[in-house]
Each structure stands twice: as structure tokens, then as C-alpha cells.
C-alpha positions as YAML, in Angstrom:
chain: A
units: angstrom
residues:
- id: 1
  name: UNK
  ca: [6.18, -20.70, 17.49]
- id: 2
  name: UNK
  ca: [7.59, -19.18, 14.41]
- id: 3
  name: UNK
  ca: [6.79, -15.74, 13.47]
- id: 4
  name: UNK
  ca: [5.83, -15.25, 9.82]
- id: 5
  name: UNK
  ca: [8.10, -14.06, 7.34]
- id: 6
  name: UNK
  ca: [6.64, -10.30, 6.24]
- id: 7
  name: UNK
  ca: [7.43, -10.08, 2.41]
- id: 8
  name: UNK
  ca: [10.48, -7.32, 1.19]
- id: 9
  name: UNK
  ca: [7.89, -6.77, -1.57]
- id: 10
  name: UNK
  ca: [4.84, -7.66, -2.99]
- id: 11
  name: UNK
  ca: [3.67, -7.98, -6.77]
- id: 12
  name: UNK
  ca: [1.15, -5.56, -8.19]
- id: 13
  name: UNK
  ca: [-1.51, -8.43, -7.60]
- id: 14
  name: UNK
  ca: [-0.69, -8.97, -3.84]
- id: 15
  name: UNK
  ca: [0.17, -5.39, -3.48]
- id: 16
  name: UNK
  ca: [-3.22, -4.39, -4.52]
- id: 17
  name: UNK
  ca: [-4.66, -7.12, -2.11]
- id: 18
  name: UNK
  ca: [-2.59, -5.84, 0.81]
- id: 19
  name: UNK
  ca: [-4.51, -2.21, 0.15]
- id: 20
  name: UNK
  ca: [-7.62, -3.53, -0.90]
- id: 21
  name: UNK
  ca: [-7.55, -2.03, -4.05]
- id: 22
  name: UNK
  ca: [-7.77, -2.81, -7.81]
- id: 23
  name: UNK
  ca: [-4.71, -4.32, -9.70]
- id: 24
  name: UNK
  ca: [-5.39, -1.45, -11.83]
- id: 25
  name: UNK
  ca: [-5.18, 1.15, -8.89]
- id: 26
  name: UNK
  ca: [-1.86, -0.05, -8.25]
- id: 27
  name: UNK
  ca: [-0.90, 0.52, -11.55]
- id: 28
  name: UNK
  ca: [-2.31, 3.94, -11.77]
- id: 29
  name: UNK
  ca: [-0.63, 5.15, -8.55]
- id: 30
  name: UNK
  ca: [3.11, 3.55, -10.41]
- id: 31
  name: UNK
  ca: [2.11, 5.28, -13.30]
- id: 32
  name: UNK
  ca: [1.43, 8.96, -11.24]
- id: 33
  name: UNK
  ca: [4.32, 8.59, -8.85]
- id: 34
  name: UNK
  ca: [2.16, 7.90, -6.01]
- id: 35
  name: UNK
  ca: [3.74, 4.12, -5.67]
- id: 36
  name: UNK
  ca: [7.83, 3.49, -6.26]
- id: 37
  name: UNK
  ca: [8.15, 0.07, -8.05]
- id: 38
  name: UNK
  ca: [11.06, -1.48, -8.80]
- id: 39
  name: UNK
  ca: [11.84, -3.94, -11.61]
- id: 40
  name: UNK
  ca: [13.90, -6.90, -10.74]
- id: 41
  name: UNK
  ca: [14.23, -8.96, -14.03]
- id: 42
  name: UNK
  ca: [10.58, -8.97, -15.61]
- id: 43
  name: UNK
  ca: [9.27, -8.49, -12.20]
- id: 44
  name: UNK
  ca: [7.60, -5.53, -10.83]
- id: 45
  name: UNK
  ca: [7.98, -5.33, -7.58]
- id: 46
  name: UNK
  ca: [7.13, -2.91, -4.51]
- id: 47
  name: UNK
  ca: [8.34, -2.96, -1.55]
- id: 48
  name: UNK
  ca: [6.89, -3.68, 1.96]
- id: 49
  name: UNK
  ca: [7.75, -0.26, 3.11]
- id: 50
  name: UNK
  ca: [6.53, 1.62, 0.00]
- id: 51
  name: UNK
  ca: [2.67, 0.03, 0.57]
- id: 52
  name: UNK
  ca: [2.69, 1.19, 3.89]
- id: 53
  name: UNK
  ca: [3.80, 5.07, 3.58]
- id: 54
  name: UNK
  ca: [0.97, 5.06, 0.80]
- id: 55
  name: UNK
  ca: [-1.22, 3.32, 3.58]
- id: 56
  name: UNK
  ca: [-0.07, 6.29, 6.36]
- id: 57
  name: UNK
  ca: [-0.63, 9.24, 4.11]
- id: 58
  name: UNK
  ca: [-3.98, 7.81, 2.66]
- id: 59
  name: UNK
  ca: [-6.82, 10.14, 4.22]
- id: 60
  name: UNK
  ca: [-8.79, 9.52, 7.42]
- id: 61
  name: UNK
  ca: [-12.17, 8.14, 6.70]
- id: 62
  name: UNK
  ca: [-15.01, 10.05, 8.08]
- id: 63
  name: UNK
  ca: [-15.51, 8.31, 10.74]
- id: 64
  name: UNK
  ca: [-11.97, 8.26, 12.42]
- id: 65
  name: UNK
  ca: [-12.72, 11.96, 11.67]
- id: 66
  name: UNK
  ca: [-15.64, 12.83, 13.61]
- id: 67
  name: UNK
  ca: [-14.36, 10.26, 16.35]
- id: 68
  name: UNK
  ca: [-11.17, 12.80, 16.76]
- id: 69
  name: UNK
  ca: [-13.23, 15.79, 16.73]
- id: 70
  name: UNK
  ca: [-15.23, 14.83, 20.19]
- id: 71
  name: UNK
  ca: [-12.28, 13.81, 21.58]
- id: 72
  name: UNK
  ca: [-10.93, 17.47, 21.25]
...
């Protein structure tokens, strides 16, 4: 079976899917440097790579929090 093809990078609309955020989020986080787009043509695009350092630096949630405090 063929494996699916992982985008290079996503629109603002898909990229904002891909978080689960707003379309307007994304555009925020372009606007503060938090997200590096790229134009290509009319097209803003950002890539695969970009969405998931933002993903890796985003903060734990609470729970994943407290769950690695009784571990220690």
C-alpha cells in the first residue's frame, strides 16, 4: 500500500486546520514572527516543518503536566 504524500507546505487555511486553530491565529502568529511563511507567487505558504516546531514549543497542557509530576 502506498504511503501518503505529507504536504512541503500548507496554506494558511489548512495550516490553521493542521493546529486546530483559527485562520486568523495563523495570521497573527505570521504577523508576530511566531510562524515563517513564505510567498510563492500570490501564495502564502508554510512549510511542513515550520507547523510542527510551532507545534513542539507550544506549552504542555495541564494535564500532560500533572501526569509528569507523579511520575517524578
Amino acid at each position: 500500500m502506498d504511503e501518503p504524500i505529507q504536504p512541503l507546505a500548507y496554506r494558511p487555511k489548512d495550516a490553521a486546520a493542521v493546529l486546530g486553530v483559527s485562520r486568523s491565529t495563523i495570521y497573527q502568529m505570521i504577523a508576530d514572527g511566531q510562524i515563517v511563511a513564505r510567498k510563492l507567487g500570490a501564495a502564502t505558504l508554510i512549510p511542513h516543518a515550520e507547523l510542527a516546531r510551532v507545534l513542539d514549543g507550544a506549552a504542555l497542557s495541564a494535564a500532560t503536566k500533572a501526569a509528569q509530576a507523579s511520575i517524578k
